[in-house]
N, C-alpha and C positions, 0 to 999 in steps of 0.2 A: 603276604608271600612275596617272595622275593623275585624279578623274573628275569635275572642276572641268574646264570650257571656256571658254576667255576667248572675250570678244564686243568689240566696241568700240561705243560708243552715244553720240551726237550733243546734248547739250542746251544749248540757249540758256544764254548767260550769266543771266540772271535765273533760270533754275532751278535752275543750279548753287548762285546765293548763296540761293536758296531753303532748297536742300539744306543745304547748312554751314548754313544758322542754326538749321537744326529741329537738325542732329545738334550742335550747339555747348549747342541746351538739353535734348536728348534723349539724352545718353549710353548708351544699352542697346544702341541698333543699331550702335554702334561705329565704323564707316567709311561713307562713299559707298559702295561692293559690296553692306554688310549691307542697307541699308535699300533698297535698289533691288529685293533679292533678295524680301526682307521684303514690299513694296511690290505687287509683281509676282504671289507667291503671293495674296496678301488680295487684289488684283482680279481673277483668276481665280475664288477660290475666292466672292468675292463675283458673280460672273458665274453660277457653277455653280449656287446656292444660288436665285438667281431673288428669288421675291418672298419669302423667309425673311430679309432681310436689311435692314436699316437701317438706312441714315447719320445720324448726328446730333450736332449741335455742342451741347456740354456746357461748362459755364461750368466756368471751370478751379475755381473755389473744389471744385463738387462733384466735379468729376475726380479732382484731389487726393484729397479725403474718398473716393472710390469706391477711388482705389490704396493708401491707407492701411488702408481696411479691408479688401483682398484681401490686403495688406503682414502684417498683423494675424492673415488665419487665417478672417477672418469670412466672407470670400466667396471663391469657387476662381480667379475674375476679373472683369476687367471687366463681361464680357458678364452670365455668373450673378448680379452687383448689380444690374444693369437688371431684367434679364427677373425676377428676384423681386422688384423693387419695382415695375414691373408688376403685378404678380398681384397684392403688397398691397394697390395701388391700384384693379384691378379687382373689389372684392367683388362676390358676386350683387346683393348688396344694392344697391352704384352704378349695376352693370349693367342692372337692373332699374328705377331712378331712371331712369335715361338714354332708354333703351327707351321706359318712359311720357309720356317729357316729346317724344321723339321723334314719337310719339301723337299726342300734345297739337299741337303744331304742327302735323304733316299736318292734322288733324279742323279746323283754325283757315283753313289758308288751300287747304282744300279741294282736298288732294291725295289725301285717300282719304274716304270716306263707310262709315259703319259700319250696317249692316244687321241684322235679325233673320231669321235661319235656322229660326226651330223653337227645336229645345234648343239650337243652338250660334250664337254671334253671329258672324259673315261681317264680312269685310272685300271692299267694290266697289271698283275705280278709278272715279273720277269720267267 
């Protein structure tokens, strides 16, 4: 028994040539079926995931470089190149720049007013 179910699905001509151009430069997914199937799972599972998940248009130069170096051994995939150059990106050390400069702004255009507590200094809303 077979435990593949055929469906039949409806798509405007412009999605169709959609389709054929990505898979005429994207060879992995194989056929119209694969990438539908392909397509179908990742929006689900990007539905399931909630706010863990982000889209984002990546210039093909780094794309490339990002598949080459997963091609390579250097990274497990796409995803785990992001998310560690991320984290490179976010030292304490930036995080901490950012945060203060963050500060710096509110104390300016007087979205918060810094007080003295005693031994510990307070933050008021205006």
């Amino acid at each position: 028994m077979d435990e593949n179910e055929r469906i039949t699905l409806r798509l405007e001509k412009e999605n169709l040539e959609l389709i054929d151009a990505f898979l005429k430069e994207n060879t992995s997914h194989g056929n119209r079926s694969a990438l539908v199937r392909d397509a179908v799972q990742a929006y689900i599972q990007t539905i399931r995931e909630g706010g863990n998940t982000v889209t984002i248009r990546v210039p093909r130069y780094y794309l490339e470089l990002v598949d080459r170096l997963v091609a390579d051994g250097y990274f497990l995939s796409r995803e785990h190149a992001i998310v560690r150059s991320i984290e490179e990106w976010f030292t304490r050390d930036r995080v901490k720049e950012i945060e203060d400069h963050r500060k710096e702004v509110d104390k300016m255009t007087g979205k918060v007013v810094s007080v003295s507590t005693g031994d510990k200094e307070g933050v008021i809303p205006p």
